[in-house]
C-alpha positions as CSV (number, residue, x, y, z in Angstrom):
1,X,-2.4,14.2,-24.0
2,X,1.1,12.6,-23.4
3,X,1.6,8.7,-24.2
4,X,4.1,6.5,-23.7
5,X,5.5,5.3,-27.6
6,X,4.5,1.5,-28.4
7,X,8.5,1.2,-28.6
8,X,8.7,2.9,-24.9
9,X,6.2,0.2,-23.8
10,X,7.8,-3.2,-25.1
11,X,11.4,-2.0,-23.5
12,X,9.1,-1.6,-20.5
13,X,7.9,-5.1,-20.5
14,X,11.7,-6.7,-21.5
15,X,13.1,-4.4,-18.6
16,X,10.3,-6.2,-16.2
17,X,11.3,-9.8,-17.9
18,X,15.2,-9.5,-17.0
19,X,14.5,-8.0,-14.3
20,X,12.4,-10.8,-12.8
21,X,15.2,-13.3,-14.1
22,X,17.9,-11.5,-12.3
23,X,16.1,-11.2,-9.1
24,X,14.9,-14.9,-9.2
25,X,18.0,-16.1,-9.5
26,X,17.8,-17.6,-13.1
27,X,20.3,-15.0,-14.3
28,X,22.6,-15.4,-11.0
29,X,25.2,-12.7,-9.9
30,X,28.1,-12.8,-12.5
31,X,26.6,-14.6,-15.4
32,X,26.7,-13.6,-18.5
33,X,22.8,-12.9,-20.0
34,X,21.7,-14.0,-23.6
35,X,23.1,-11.7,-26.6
36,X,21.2,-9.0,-28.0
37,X,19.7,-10.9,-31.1
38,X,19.2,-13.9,-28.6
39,X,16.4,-11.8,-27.0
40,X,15.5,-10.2,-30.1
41,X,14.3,-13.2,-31.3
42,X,12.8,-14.9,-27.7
43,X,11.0,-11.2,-27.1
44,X,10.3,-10.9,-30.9
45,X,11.2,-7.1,-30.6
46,X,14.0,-5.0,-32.4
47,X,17.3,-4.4,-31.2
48,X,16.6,-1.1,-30.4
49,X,13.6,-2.1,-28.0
50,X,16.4,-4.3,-26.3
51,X,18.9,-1.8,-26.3
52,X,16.7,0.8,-24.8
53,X,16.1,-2.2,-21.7
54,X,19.2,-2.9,-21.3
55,X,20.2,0.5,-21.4
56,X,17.4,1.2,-18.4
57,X,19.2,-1.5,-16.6
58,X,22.3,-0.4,-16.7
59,X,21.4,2.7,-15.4
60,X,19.5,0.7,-12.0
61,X,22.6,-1.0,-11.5
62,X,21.5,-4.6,-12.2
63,X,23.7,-5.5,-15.3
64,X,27.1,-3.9,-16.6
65,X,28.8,-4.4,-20.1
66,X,32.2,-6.0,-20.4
67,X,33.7,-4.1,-23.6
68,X,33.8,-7.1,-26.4
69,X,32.4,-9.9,-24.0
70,X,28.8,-9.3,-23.5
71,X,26.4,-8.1,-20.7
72,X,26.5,-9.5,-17.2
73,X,24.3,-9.5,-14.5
74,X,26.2,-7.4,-11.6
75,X,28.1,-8.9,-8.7
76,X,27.4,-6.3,-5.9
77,X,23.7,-7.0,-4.5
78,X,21.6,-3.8,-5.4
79,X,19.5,-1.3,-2.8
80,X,16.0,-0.9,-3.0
81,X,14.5,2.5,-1.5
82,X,13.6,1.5,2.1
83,X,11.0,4.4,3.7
84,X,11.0,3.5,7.1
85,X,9.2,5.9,10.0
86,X,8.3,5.4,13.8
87,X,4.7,5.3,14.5
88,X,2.2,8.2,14.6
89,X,0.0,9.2,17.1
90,X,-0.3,13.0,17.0
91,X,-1.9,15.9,15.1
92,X,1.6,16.7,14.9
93,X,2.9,14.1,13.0
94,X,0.3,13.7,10.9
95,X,0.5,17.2,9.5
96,X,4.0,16.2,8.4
97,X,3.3,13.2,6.7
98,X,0.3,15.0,4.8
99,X,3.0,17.4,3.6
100,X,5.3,15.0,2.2
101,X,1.7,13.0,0.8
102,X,0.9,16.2,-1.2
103,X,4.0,16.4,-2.6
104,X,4.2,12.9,-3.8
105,X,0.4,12.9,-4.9
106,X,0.6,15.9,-7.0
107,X,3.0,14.4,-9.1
108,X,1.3,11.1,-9.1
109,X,-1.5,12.0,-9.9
110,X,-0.2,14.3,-12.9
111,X,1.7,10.9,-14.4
112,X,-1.5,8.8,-13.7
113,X,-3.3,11.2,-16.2
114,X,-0.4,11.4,-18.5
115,X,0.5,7.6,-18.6
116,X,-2.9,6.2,-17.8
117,X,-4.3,2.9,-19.4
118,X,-8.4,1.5,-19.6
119,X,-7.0,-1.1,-16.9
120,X,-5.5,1.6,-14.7
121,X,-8.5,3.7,-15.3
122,X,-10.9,0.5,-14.5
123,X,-9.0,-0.5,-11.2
124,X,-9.2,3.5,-10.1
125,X,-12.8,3.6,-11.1
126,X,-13.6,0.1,-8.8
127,X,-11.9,2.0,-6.1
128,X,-14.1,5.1,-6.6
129,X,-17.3,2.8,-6.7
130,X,-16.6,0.4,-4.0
131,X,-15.8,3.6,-1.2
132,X,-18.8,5.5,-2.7
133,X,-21.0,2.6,-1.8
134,X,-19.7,1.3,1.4
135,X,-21.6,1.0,3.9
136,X,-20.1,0.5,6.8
137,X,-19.5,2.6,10.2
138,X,-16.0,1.0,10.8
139,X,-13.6,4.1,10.0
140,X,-10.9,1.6,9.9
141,X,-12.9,0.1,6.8
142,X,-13.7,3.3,5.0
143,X,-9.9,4.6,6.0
144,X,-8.6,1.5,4.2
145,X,-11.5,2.1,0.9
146,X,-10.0,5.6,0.9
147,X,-6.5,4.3,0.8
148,X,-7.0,2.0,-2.1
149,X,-8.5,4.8,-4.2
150,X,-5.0,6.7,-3.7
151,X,-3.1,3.3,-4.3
152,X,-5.1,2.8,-7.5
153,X,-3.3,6.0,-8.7
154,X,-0.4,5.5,-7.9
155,X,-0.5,2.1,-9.6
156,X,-1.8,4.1,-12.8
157,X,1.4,6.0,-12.6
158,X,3.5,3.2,-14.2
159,X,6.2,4.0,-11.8
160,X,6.5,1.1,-9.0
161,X,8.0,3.5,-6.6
162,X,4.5,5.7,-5.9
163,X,2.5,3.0,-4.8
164,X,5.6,1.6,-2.6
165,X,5.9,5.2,-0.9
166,X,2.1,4.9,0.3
167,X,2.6,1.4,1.0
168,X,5.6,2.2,3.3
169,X,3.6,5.1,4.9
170,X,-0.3,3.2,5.1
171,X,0.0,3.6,8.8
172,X,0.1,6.6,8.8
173,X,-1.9,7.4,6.1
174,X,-4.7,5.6,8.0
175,X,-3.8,8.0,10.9
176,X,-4.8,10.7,9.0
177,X,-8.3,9.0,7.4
178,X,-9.1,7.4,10.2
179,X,-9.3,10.7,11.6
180,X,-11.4,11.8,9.1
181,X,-13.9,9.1,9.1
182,X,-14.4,9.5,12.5
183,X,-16.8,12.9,12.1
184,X,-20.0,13.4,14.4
185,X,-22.9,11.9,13.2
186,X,-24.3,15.2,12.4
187,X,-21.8,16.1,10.5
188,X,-21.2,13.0,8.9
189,X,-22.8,12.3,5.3
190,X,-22.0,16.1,4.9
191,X,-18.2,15.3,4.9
192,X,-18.8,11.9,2.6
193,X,-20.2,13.5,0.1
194,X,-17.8,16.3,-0.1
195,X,-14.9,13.8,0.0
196,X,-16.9,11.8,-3.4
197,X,-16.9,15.0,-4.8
198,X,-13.6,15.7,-4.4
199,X,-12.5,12.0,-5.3
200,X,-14.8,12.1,-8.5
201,X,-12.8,15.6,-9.8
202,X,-9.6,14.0,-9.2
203,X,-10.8,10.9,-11.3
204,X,-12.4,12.5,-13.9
205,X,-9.5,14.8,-14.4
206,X,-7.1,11.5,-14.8
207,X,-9.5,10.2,-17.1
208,X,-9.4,13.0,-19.0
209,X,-5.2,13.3,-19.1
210,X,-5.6,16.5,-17.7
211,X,-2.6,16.3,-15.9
212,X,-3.3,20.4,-14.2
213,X,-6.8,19.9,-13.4
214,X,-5.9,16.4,-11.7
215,X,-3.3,18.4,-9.7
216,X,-5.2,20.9,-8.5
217,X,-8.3,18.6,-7.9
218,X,-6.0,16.3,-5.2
219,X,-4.6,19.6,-3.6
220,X,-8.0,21.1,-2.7
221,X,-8.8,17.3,-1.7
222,X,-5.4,17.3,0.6
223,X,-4.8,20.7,2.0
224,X,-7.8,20.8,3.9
225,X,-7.0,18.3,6.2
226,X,-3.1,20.0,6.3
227,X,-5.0,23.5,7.3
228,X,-7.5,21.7,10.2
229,X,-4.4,20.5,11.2
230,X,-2.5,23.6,11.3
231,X,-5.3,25.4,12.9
232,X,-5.5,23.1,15.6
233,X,-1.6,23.8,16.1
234,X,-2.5,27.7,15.7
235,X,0.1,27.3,12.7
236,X,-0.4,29.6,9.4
237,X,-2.8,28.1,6.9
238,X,-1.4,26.1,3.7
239,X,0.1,28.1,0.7
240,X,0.8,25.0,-1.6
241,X,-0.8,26.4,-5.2
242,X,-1.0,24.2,-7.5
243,X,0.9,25.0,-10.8
């Protein structure tokens, strides 16, 4: 199983500290932030913990180094990743979002069983256990249950841009659940307890760090949906494998 170092972790939470400072203006554009051993000794960490964060900063374009004078926050205003798409209402559409999910979701759900912690795993598990037990026959509701699950991984990742992407896309997302959700009555508790199943391997896998098995448990749990989709398109079927 691969962890994150204790050392990793602390430049983590100093990088989430400065950060917060820059961006609410207590460090302003152009100023000059404490010396090293100042926040040595505030964070109560070593000055490779705060080299390593400002290092990571650096790097994101949120503070440069004047040779001999110190670290200052930067003057230029930085970009955040902006995902923005027009509305979906078609099969169409939906299959091409699905594609770009799976992508995305097979790595996060590989870093969420890599990087996982008991609070990540507890908030993933409430997910599991609160769609499990709904009971509701709004598919808007159970879409949304089914979402949060997903958003709980990506959370679990430790990486703030997965759980943005599915953020930026919920609409579409929802498209695709809703969708789902929406089988014949018949039908019905068939497909809910398939997609338990399905959401149970891709937990227990995470829980377990098995970073392969959680890959291969979301891929049989998304390419369905891509291959319904094709085969309503009379496209060819899915050939994503999962390594």
């Amino acid at each position: 199983m691969s962890v994150i170092t204790q050392r990793g972790n602390l430049a983590e939470i100093v990088v989430a500290q400065l950060a917060n400072r820059i961006d609410s203006g207590l460090y302003p554009p152009g100023e000059k932030i404490p010396s090293s051993a100042q926040l040595c000794e505030e964070f109560g960490v070593s000055r490779t913990v705060i080299r390593e964060a400002l290092t990571s900063l650096k790097v994101g374009g949120r503070v440069i180094t004047r040779q001999g004078d110190g670290v200052y926050v930067t003057d230029k205003d930085t970009k955040t990743l902006n995902f923005e798409i027009s509305r979906i209402d078609d099969i169409r559409s939906a299959m091409q979002i699905l594609e770009l999910r799976l992508g995305v979701e097979m790595q996060s759900v590989a870093l969420a069983a890599a990087r996982r912690t008991p609070e990540a795993l507890a908030e993933i598990a409430r997910a599991y256990d609160y769609l499990e037990n709904l009971e509701s026959d709004d598919a808007q509701v159970e879409a949304q249950a089914d979402f949060e699950f997903h958003l709980a991984i990506a959370k679990a990742t430790r990486n703030p841009h997965f759980p943005r992407f599915l953020e930026a896309v919920v609409g579409e997302i929802s498209f695709d659940l809703v969708l789902k959700h929406r089988q014949s009555a018949r039908t019905y508790q068939t497909y809910l307890k398939k997609i338990n199943k399905e959401h149970a391997a891709i937990l227990a896998a995470i829980t377990q760090g098995d970073a392969k098995a959680a890959k291969n448990a979301l891929a049989l749990h998304l390419e369905e949906s891509l291959n319904r989709y094709r085969a309503m398109l009379d496209e060819p079927a899915s050939s994503e494998i999962a390594e």
